[in-house]
C-alpha positions in Angstrom: 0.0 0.0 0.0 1.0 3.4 -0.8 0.7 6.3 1.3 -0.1 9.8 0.1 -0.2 12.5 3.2 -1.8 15.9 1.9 -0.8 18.7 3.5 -2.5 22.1 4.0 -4.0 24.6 6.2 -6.7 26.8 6.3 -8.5 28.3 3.4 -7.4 25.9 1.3 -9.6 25.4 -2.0 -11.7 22.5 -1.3 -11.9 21.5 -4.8 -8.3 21.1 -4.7 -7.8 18.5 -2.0 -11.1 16.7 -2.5 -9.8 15.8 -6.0 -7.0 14.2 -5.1 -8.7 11.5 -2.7 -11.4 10.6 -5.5 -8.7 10.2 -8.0 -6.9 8.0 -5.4 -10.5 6.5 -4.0 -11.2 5.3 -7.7 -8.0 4.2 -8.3 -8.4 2.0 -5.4 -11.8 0.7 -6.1 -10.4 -0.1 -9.8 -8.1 -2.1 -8.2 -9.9 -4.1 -6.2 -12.2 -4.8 -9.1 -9.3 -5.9 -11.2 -7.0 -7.7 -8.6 -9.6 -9.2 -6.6 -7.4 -11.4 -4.5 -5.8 -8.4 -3.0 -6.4 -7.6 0.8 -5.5 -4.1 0.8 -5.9 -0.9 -1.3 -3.1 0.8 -3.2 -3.2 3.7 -1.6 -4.0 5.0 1.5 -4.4 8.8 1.3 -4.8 11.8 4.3 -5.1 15.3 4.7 -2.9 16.3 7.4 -3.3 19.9 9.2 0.1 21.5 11.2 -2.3 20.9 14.5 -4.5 17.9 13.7 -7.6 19.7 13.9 -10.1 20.0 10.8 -8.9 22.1 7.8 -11.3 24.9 7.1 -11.5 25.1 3.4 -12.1 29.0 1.8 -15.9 27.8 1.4 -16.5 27.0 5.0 -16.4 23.5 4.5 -14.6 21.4 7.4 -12.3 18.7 6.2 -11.3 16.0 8.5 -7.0 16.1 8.9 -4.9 14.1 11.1 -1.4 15.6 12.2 2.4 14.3 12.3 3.2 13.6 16.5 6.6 14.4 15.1 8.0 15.9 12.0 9.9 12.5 11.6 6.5 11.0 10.8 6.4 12.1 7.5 8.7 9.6 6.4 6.1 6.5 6.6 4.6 8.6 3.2 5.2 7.4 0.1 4.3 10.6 -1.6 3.5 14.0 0.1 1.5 16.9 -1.5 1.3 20.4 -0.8 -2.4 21.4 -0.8 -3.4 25.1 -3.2 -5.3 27.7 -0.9 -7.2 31.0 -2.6 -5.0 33.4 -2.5 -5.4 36.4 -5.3 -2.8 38.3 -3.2 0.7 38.8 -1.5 -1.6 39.2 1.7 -4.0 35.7 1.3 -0.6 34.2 0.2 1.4 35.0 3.7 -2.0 34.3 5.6 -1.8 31.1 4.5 2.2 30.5 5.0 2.4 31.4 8.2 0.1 28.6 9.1 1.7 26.1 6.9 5.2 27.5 7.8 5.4 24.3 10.4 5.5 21.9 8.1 8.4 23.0 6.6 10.7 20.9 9.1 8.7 17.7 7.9 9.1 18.8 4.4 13.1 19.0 5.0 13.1 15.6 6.3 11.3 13.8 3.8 13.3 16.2 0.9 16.0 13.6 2.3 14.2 10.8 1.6 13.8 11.1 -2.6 10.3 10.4 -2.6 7.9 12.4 -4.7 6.9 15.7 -3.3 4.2 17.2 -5.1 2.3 21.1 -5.1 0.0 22.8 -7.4 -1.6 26.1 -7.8 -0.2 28.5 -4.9 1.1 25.4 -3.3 3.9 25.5 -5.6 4.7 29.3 -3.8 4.4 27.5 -0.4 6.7 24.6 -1.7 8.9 27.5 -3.0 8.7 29.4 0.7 10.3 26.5 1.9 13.9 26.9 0.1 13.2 23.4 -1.2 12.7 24.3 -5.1 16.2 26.6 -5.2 17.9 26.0 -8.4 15.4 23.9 -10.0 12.2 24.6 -12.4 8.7 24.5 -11.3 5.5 25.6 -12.6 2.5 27.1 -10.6 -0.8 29.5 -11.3 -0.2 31.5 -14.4 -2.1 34.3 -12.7 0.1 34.6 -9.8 3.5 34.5 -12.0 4.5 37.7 -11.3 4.3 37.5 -8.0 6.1 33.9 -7.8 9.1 35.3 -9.8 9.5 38.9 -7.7 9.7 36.5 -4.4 11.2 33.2 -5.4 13.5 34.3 -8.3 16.3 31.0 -7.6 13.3 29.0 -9.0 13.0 28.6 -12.9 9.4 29.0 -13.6 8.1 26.9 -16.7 4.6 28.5 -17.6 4.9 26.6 -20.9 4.0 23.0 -19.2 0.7 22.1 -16.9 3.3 19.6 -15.0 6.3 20.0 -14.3 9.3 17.5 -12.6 13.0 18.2 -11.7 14.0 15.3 -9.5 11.1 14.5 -7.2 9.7 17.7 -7.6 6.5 17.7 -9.3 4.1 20.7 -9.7 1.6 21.3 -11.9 -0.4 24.8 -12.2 -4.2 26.1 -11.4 -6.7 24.3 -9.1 -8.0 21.9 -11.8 -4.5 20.7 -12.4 -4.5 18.9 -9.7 -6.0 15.9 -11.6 -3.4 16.2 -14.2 -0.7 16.4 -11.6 -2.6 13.3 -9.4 -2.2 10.7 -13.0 1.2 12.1 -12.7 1.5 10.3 -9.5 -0.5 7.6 -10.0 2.3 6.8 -12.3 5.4 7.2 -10.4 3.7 5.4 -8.0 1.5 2.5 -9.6 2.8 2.6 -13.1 1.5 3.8 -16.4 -0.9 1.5 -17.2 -3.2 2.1 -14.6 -2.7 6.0 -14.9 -3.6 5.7 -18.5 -6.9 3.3 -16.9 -7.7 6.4 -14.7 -7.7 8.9 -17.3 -10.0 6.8 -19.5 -12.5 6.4 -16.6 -12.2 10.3 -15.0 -12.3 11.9 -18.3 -8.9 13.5 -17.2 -7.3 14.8 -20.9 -3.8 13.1 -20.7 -2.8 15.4 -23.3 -3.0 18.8 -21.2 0.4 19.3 -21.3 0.4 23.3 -21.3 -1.4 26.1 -19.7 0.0 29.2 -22.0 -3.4 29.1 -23.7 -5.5 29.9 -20.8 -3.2 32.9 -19.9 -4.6 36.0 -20.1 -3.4 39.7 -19.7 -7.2 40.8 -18.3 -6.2 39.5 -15.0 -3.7 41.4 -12.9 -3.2 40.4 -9.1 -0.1 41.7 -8.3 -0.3 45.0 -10.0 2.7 47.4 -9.9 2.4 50.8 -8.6 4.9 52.4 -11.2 2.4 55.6 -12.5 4.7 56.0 -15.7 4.7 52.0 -17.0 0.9 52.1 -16.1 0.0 55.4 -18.5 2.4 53.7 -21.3 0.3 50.5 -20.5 -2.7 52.3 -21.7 -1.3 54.0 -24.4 -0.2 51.0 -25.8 -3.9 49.0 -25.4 -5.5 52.1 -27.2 -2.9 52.1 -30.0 -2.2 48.0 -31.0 -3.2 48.5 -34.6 -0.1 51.0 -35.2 3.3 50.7 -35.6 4.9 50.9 -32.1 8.7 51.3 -32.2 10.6 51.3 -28.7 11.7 55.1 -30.0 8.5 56.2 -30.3 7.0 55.1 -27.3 9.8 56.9 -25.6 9.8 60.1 -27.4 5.5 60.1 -26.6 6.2 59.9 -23.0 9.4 62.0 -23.0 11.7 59.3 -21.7 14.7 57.7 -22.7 14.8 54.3 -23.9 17.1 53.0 -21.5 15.2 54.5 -18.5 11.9 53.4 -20.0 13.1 49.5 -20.4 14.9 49.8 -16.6 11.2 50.8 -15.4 9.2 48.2 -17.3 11.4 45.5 -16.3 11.4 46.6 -12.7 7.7 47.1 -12.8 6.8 44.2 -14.9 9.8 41.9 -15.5 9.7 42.0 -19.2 10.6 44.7 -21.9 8.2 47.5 -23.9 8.5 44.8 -26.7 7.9 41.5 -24.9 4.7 43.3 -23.3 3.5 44.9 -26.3 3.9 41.1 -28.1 2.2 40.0 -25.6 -0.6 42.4 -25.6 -1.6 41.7 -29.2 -1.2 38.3 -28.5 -3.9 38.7 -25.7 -6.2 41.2 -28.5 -5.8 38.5 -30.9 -7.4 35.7 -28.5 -9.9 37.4 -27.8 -11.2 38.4 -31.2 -10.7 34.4 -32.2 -12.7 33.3 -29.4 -15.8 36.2 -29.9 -15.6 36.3 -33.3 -15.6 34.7 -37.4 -13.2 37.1 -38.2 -10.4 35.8 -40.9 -6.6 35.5 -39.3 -5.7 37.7 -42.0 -7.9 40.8 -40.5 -7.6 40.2 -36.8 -3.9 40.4 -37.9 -4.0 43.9 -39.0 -6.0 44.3 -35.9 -3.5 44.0 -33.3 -1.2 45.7 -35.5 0.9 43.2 -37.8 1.3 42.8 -41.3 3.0 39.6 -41.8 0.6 37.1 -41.2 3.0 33.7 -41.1 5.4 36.1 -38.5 2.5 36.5 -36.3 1.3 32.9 -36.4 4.6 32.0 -35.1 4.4 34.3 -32.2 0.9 33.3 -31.5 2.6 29.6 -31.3 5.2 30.8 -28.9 2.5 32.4 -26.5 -0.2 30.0 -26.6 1.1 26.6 -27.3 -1.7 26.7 -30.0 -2.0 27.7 -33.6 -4.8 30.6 -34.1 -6.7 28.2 -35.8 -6.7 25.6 -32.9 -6.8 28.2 -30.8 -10.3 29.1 -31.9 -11.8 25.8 -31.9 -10.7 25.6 -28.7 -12.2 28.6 -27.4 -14.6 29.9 -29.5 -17.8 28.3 -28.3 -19.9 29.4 -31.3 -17.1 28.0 -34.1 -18.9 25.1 -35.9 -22.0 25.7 -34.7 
């Protein structure tokens, strides 16, 4: 039998944790169907709270959690997993650290041991807290990016994958990931043929391998408080279909180039040009996903001329080609 501890604390997403034991639940019960001389389950999975007491979820809902007598008890697990909480800022995120904070001795331990260690959403910012991901690449929440890279810069964030492993780190990004992340287990743990079994009978899309298609630039949590980089921001949203050159962004907002790229990159950690690439990237979704328009026009929408040169970007940003893209997205496309 394996043993799968969850960890977490409250506020955590409910959806989150709850996940994880059905996948592991119904692996179990497939199991037994399939292996009906065995006397025990495969796995045996727990939430665990840092005092043993139930773990208030951000809904209100009270989960049953055990806790570790000592941090040495970790080491009976097979497979420990940081649980996500809802946290849409700095604040909600350090709420919720301080509280998991003491599990961070546990988490040392078992670091020593090699055995999987797994976190997804804002987990992956806890995990990160802990000093345990230095050096090595992880993925997490697209929408708290920014925030992951100001505070936890020795981590190499990977925004292009939906899961993610360096070692026994595994991490995987937004709440739903979880599932993707729990078949990742299921096979480091159980083997691939019963992970592939699971996906079949959960409806879990094996084939999620990225999450750069679900970014978006609408959402903004950790906003910046830089007054210049915010009125060029604008300026730039209510001018995509020109030509923008770095110069003459600089020269609208009497600034030099050098002080206007120091300021963007200290504000948003990209340049003028990476954001503005971005931004037409974002335009471009969403006039695929609300409307019939031909790539051709939406092109010369967001301010390009070369249509294969723009593809190609669109590729690099999304992980999609427009075209997929769309039938992806855009519910009313073959209707």
């Amino acid at each position: 039998m394996k043993k799968i501890l969850i960890l977490a604390a409250n506020n955590s997403v409910a959806g989150g944790l709850v996940g994880f034991l059905d996948v592991f639940s119904f692996c179990n019960a497939y199991w037994r169907r399939t292996n009906p001389e065995v006397q025990e389950d495969l796995f045996h999975c727990q939430l665990v709270s840092h005092d043993g007491q139930a773990i208030m979820t951000n809904q209100g809902i009270a989960l049953p959690a055990v806790g570790l007598a000592r941090p040495a008890d970790i080491l009976a697990a097979d497979a420990v997993i940081l649980g996500s909480a809802f946290v849409t800022n700095k604040a909600e995120f350090q709420a919720y650290l301080s509280e998991f904070e003491a599990f961070f001795a546990p988490l040392a331990l078992f670091a020593l041991s090699d055995k999987p260690i797994a976190a997804y959403c804002s987990g992956t910012l806890v995990l990160a807290a802990s000093g345990l991901l230095d050096g090595r690449q992880a993925t997490t929440v697209w929408w708290l990016a920014e925030m992951f890279q100001r505070n936890f810069s020795r981590v190499q964030l990977r925004l292009d994958k939906l899961v993610v492993s360096d070692g026994q780190f595994h991490t995987a990004g937004a709440t739903t990931s979880n599932l993707s992340l729990a078949l990742h287990l299921v096979q480091l743990l159980a083997g691939e043929q019963l992970a592939s079994q699971m996906a079949k009978i959960l409806l879990i899309d094996p084939n999620r391998i990225s999450q750069q298609a679900f970014m978006s630039m609408a959402l903004d949590l950790d906003s910046h408080k830089d007054t210049l980089v915010g009125r060029v921001q604008q300026w730039m949203q209510k001018h995509l279909t020109q030509t923008l050159l770095l110069d003459d962004i600089a020269a609208q907002f009497a600034v030099g180039k050098r002080t206007l790229i120091r300021r963007f990159k200290r504000a948003l950690n990209e340049t003028p040009a990476s954001y503005l690439q971005r931004m037409r990237v974002d335009e471009a979704k969403r006039l695929l996903e609300t409307t019939e328009l031909a790539l051709e026009e939406i092109v010369t929408r967001v301010g390009y001329e070369d249509v294969s040169s723009f593809r190609k970007l669109f590729i690099q940003l999304t992980s999609l080609s427009p075209r997929a893209y769309r039938q992806k997205f855009n519910t009313r496309h073959g209707q």
